[in-house]
C-alpha positions as CSV (number, residue, x, y, z in Angstrom):
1,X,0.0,0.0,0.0
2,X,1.5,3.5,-0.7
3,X,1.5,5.0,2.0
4,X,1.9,8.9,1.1
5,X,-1.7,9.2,0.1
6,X,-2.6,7.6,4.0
7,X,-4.7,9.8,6.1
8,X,-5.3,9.1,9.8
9,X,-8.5,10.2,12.2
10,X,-8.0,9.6,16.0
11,X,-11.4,9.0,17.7
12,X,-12.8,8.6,21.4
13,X,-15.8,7.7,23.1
14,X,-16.7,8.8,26.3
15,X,-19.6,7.9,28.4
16,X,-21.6,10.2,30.5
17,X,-19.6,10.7,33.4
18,X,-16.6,11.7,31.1
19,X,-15.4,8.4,31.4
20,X,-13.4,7.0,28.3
21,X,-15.0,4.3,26.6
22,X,-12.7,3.8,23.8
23,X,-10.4,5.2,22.0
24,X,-8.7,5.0,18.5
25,X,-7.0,5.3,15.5
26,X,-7.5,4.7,12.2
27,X,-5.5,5.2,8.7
28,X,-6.2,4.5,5.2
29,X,-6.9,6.3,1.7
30,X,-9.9,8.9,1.8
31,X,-11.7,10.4,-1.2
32,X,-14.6,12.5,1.0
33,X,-14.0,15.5,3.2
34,X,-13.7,15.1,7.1
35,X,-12.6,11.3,6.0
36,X,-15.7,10.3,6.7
37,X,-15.6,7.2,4.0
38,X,-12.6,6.3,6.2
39,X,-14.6,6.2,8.9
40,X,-16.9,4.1,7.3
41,X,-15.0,1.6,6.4
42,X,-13.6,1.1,9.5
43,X,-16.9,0.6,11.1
44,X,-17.4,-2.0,8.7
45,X,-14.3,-3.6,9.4
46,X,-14.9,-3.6,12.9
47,X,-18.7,-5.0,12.6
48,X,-17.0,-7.6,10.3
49,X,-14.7,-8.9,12.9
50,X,-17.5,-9.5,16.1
51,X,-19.5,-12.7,16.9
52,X,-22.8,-12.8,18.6
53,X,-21.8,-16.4,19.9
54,X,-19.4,-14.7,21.9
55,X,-21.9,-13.0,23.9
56,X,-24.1,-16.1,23.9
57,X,-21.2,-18.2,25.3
58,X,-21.1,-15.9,28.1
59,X,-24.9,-14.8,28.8
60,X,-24.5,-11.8,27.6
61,X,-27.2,-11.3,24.4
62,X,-29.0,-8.8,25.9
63,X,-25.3,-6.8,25.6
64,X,-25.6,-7.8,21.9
65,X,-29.0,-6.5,21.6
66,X,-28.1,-3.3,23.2
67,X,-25.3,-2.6,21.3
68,X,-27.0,-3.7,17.8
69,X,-30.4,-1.3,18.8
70,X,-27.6,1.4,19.6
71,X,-26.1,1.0,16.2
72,X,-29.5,0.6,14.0
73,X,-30.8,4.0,15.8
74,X,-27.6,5.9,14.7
75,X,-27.5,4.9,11.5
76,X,-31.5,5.8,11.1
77,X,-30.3,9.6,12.8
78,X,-27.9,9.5,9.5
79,X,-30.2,8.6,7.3
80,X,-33.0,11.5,8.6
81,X,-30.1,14.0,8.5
82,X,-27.5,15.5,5.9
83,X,-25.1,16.4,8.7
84,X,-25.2,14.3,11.7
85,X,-23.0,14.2,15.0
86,X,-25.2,12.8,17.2
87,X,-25.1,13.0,20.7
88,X,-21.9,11.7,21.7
89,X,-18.7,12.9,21.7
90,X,-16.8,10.8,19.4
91,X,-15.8,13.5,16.5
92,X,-12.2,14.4,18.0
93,X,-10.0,15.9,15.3
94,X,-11.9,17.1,12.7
């Protein structure tokens, strides 16, 4: 991959108490402003690489549910909206 065309977009999450959640970064080749098809592929990535039987192996599906009602009601807000940043505060360096 050549790299001199990479771009990189450093992300966190934090939770209501200010409490960090997660944090990353990410780097690839980007084509749209603010990197955002970046960003999209790495969510797909990401959703690509988790397993629902891991949460079933441990009791946890109602985790599963959560998180997959979580993501299906942000990506309805981006559908509604032509700008979107939602409610949490996850759009560090832009």
């Amino acid at each position: 991959m050549n790299t001199s065309n990479m771009q990189k977009f450093t992300f966190k999450m934090e939770n209501e108490n200010d409490e960090l959640v997660v944090k990353g970064e990410i780097h690839g080749k980007t084509e749209i402003p603010f990197l955002d098809d970046l960003k999209f592929n790495a969510v797909i990535a990401l959703l690509n690489s988790i397993d629902k039987q891991n949460f079933s192996e441990t009791g946890n599906n109602h985790i599963f549910d959560n998180y997959l009602k979580e993501i299906e009601e942000t990506i309805n807000e981006l559908k509604k909206y032509n700008q979107f940043q939602g409610n949490l505060n996850c759009r560090e360096g832009l």
